[in-house]
C-alpha positions as CSV (number, residue, x, y, z in Angstrom):
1,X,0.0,0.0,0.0
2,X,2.5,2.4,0.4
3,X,4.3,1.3,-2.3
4,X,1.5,2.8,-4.4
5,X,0.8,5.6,-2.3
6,X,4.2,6.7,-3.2
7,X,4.3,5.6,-7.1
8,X,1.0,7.9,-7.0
9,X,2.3,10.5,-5.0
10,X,5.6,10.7,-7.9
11,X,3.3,10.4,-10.6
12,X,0.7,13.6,-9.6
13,X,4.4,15.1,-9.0
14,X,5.5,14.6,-12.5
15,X,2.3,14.7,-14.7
16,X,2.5,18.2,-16.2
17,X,5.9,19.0,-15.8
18,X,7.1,21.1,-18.1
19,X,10.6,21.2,-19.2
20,X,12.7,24.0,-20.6
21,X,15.0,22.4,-23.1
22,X,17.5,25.4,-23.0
23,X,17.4,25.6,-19.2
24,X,18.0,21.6,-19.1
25,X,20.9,22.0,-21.3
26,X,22.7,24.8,-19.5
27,X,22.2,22.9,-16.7
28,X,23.8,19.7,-17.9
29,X,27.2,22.0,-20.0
30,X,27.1,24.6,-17.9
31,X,26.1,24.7,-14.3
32,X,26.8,20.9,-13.9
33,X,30.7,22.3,-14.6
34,X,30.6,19.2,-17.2
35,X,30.8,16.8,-14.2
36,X,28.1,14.6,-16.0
37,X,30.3,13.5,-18.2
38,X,33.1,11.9,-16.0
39,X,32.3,8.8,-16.6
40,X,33.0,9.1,-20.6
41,X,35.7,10.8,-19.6
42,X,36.9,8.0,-18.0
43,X,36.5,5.4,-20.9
44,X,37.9,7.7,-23.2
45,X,40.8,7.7,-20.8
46,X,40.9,3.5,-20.7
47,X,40.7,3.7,-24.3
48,X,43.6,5.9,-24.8
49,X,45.5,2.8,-22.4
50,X,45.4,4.4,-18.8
51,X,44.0,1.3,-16.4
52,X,40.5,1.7,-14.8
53,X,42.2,2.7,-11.7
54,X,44.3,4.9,-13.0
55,X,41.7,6.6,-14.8
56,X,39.3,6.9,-11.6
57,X,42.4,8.2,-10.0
58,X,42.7,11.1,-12.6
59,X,39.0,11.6,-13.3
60,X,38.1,12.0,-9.6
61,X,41.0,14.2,-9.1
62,X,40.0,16.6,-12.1
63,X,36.2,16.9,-10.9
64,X,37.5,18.0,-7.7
65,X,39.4,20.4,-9.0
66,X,36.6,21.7,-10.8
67,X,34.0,22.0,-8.3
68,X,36.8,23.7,-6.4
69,X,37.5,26.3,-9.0
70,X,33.9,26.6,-10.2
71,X,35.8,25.4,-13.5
72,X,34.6,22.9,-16.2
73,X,35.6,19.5,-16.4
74,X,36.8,19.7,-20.0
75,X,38.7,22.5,-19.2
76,X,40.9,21.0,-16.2
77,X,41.1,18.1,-18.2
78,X,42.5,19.8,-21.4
79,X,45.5,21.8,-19.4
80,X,46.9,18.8,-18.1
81,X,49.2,17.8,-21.1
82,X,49.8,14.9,-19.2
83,X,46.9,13.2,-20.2
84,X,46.6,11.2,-23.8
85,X,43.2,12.6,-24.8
86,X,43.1,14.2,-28.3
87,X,40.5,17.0,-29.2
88,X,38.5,14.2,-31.0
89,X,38.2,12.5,-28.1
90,X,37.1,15.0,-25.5
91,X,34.5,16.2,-28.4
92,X,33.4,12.5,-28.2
93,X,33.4,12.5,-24.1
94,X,31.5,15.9,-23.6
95,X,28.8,15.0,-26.5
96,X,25.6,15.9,-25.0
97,X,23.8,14.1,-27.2
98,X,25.4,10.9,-26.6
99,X,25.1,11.7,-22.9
100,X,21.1,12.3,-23.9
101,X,20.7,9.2,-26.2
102,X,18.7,6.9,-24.8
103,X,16.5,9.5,-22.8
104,X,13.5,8.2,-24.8
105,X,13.9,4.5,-23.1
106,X,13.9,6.4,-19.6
107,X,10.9,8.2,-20.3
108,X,9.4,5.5,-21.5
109,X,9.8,3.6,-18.2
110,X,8.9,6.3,-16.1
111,X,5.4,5.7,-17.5
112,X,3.2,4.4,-14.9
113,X,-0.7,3.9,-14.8
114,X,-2.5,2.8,-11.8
């Protein structure tokens, strides 16, 4: 019972929202500081031959940074010219439509009827 009390409770909460697309997308580029895409960062990073723990290790180090500079991700992660990421491949990381792709799918299973 409460179980469905609480599905009903979400669902009254979400029927009707409206959602500005612009305002959705700053927040995921800009206001996020790009933080939502660490985890392609970090497979492009295992796919340029860094381990999975090394590439946690540099990926959780650069997100810190950024949230402590009020800096984007992409940008603390291009000025270390340590790192063997090529333009290509942070375009491919910090795609927000490949970050976005299979929003359709998600929708589609928030759709509930009692």
């Amino acid at each position: 019972m409460l179980t469905v009390y609480m599905l009903r409770q979400a669902t009254s909460l979400a029927d009707g929202l409206v959602l500005n697309r612009e305002r959705a997308l700053e927040n995921l580029n800009v206001n996020s500081l790009g933080l939502v895409f660490s985890q392609s960062v970090l497979l492009a990073l295992v796919d340029a031959g860094l381990t999975r723990d090394e590439a946690y290790r540099v990926v959780q180090s650069a997100a810190r940074q950024a949230n402590g500079e009020r800096r984007g991700l992409r940008e603390v992660i291009e000025g270390d010219a340590t790192l063997p990421l090529s333009k290509e491949a942070l375009d491919r990381a910090f795609n927000t439509e490949r970050l976005l792709e299979h929003r359709g799918r998600f929708l589609d299973a928030l759709t509930w009827r009692a």
